[in-house]
C-alpha positions in Angstrom: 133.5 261.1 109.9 136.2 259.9 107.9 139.2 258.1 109.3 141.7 255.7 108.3 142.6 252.8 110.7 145.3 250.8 112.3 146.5 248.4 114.8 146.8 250.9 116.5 146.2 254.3 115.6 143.5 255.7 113.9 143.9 258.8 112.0 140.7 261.9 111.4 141.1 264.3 109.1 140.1 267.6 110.4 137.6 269.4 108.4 137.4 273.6 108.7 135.0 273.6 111.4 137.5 271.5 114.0 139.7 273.9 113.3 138.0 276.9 113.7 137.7 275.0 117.1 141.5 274.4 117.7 142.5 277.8 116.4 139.4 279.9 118.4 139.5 278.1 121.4 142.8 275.5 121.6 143.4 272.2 121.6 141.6 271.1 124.9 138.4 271.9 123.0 139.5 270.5 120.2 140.3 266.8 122.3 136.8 267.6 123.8 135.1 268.1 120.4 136.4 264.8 119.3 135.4 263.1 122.5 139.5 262.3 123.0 141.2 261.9 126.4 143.1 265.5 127.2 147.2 264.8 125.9 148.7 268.0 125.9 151.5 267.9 123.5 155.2 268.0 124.4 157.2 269.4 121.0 159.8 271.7 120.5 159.1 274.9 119.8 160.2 274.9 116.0 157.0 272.0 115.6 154.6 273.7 118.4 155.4 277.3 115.9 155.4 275.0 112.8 152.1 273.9 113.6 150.6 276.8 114.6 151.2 279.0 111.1 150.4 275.6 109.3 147.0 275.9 111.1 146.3 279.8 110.6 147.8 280.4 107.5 147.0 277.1 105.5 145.4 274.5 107.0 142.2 276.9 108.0 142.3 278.7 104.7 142.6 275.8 102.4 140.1 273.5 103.8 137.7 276.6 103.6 138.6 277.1 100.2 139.0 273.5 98.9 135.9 271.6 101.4 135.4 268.4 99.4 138.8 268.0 99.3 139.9 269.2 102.7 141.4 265.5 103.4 144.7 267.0 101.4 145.3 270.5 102.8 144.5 269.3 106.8 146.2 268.0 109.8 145.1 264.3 110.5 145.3 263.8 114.1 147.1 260.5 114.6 145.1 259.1 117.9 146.3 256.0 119.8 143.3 253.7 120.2 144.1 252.3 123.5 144.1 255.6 125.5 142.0 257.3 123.3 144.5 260.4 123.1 145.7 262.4 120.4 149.7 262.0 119.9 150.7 263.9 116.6 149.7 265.0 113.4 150.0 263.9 110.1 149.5 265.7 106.5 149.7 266.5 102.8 150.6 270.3 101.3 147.3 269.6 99.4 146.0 267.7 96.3 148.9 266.3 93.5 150.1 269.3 91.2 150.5 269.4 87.8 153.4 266.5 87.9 151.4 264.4 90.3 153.5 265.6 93.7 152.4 266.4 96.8 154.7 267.0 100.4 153.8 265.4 103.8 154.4 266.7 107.3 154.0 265.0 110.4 155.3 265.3 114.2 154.7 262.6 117.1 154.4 264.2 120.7 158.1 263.4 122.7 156.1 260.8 124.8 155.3 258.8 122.0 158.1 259.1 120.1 160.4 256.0 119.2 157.8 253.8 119.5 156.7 252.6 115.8 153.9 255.3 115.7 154.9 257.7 113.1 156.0 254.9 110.7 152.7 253.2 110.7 150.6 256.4 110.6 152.7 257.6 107.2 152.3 253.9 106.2 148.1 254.5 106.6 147.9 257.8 104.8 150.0 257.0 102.3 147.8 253.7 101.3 145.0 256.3 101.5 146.9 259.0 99.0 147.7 255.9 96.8 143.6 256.1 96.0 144.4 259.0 93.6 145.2 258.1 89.9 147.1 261.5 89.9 149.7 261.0 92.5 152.6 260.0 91.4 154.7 260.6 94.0 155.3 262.0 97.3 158.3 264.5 98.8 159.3 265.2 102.5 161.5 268.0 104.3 163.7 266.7 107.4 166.5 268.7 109.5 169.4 267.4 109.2 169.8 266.4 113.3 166.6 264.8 113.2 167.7 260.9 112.7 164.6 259.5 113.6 162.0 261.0 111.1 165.1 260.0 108.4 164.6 256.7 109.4 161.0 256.5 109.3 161.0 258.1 105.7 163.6 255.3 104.6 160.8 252.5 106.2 158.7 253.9 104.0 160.5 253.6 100.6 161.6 257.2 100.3 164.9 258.9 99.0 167.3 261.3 99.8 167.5 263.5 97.1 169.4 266.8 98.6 169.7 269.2 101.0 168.8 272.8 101.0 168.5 275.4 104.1 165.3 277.4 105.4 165.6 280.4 107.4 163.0 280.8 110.7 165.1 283.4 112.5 168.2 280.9 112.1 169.2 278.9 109.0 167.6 275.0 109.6 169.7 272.8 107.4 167.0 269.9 105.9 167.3 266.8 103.7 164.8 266.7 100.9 163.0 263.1 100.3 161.1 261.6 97.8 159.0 258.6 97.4 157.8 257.4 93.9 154.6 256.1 93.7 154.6 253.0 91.5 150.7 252.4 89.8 
């Protein structure tokens, strides 16, 4: 199995049968499949609803479609070593396109949050996206109220570059990032 490692956090990469798992029977047997301590997740319901049509309508279709490559269109649970719990996710929109881009998503469970954790997991997969001689850089979404993910996107060398609005039964008002990778 692959996964990338931390101090402490180590991050797997689900592949299409883990998910068929999470989406057919939920993410107990999910934990239980990965031989993870139960940690049921406390997000709000924008990310608990984000999540769930990133799993149904991309992350399950696009590993299926794209299986020796599934490390770019999947959810990388982010697992804390010492409790051996699962406390986010972590993930790329898919492979580079055409001008070597590529957007990452993550969320950190409220109990973990503040704490370091998503910093060093985008730090990890990052270093592990930086493998590809295509990438050539790297763009994130943020609301606008959500301070902390800004601030863990500025620890990690990315840029403001605008704003823009999304409209899930109310407008969402998000910064758009960027990070230019540098070969």
């Amino acid at each position: 199995m692959i996964s990338l490692q931390t101090d402490r956090l180590k991050l797997i990469p689900l592949d299409h049968s883990m998910l068929k798992i999470w989406s057919k029977e939920g993410r107990s047997s999910l934990e239980k499949a990965l031989q993870l301590n139960s940690n049921p997740f406390d997000l709000e319901k924008f990310y608990e609803e984000e999540m769930q049509e990133a799993l149904v309508n991309f992350w399950l279709p696009q590993t299926h479609k794209y299986p020796l490559d599934f490390c770019w269109y999947t959810n990388w649970e982010i697992i804390l070593k010492d409790k051996s719990c699962s406390i986010g996710g972590i993930g790329f929109s898919g492979l580079p396109n055409n001008d070597g881009f590529t957007e990452i998503g993550y969320v950190i469970d409220q109990k973990f949050r503040n704490l370091g954790y998503a910093n060093e997991a985008i730090e990890a997969i990052i270093d592990w996206a930086n493998q590809d001689v295509d990438l050539k850089g790297i763009i994130a979404e943020t609301p606008q109220n959500n301070l902390a993910s800004q601030k863990v996107l500025q620890k990690n060398g990315f840029l403001k570059t605008g704003e823009k609005s999304i409209f899930i039964k109310e407008s969402i008002p998000l910064f758009t990032w960027q990070l230019d990778i540098k070969k």
